[in-house]
N, C-alpha and C positions, 0 to 999 in steps of 0.2 A: 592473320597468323597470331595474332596479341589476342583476340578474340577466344581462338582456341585453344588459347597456351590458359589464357583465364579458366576457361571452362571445364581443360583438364587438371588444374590445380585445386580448383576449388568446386569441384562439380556438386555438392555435397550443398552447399549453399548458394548455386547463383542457377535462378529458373529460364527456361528456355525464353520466356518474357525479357527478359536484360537482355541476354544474348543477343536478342535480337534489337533492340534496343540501341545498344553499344554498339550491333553491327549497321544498323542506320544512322547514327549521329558521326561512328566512324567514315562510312562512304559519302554523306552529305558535306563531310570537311573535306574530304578528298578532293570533293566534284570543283564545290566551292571554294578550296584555295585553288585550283590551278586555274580559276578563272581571273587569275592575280598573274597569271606569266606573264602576256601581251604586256601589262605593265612594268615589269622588268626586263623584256624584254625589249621594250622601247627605251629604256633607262640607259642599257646595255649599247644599243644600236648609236643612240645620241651621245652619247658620251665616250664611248668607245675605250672604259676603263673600269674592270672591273673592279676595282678597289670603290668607287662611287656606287655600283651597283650591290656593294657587301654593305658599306655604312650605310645606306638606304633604307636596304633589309633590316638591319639592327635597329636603326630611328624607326622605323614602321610596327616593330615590334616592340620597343619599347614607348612608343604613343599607344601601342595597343591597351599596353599592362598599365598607364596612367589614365585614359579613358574608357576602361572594361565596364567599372560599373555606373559610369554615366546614363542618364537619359537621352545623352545624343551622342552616345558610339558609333551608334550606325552610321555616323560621316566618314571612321576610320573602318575602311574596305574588311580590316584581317580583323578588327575589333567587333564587327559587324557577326563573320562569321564565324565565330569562337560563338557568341553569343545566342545566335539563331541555332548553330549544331547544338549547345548545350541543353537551348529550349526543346528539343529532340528528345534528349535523355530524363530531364529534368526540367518541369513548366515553371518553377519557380524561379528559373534561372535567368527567364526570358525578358524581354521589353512586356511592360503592362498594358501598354494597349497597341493595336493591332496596324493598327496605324504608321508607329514607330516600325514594324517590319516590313512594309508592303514602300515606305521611303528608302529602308536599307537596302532592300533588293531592287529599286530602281536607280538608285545611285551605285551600285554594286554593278548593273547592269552596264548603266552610262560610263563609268570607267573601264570597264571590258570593252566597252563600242567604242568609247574614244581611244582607246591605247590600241586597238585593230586598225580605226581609222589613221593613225598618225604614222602607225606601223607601215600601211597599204602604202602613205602619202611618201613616207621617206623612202621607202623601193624606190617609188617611182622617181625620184632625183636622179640627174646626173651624176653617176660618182668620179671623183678627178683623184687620180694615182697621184703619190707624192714622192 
């Protein structure tokens, strides 16, 4: 909707090229933060206090905005992918060699799989009423 709201504001100056553009670095943030749930989601589960799971959120994001333009963001998950979408929109924006990406999306990966598996494991406990 932000896409289109751009497009009819300012149709005059922004080419079907952006558009599209914006609309892939947009859906590529989409994809890639929800694959940040399972990790709050597990936050959420184990701790059983959403108040831990908001200051979490906010230290996550504010580790974001102090290692954005590091060479080794790609260890912080959401700093990762702020950086890989914007490589989308904008190549300058990106890690300089390629390598540095194909590590963020394996460790991006490996905390999706482990926050699933941890997920899976705590189902599976006994739960005792109190």
């Amino acid at each position: 909707m932000t896409i289109l709201t751009l497009w009819v504001s300012f149709y005059d100056r922004i080419s079907g090229a952006d558009l599209t553009q914006m609309a892939l670095t947009s859906g590529a943030s989409i994809i890639l933060f929800l694959t940040l749930v399972p990790l709050a989601s597990l936050v959420a589960y184990v701790t059983r206090n959403i108040i831990t799971v908001i200051v979490l959120g906010v230290t996550s994001f504010f580790a974001t905005t102090i290692v954005l333009g590091a060479d080794f963001s790609y260890i912080v998950p959401t700093s990762f992918i702020y950086r890989f979408c914007m490589f989308i929109f904008d190549p300058d924006t990106g890690y300089e060699n390629e390598l540095s990406n194909w590590i963020g999306i394996g460790l991006l990966i490996i905390y999706t799989l482990l926050a699933l598996f941890l997920l899976f494991m705590q189902s599976k406990r006994t739960r005792v009423s109190s």
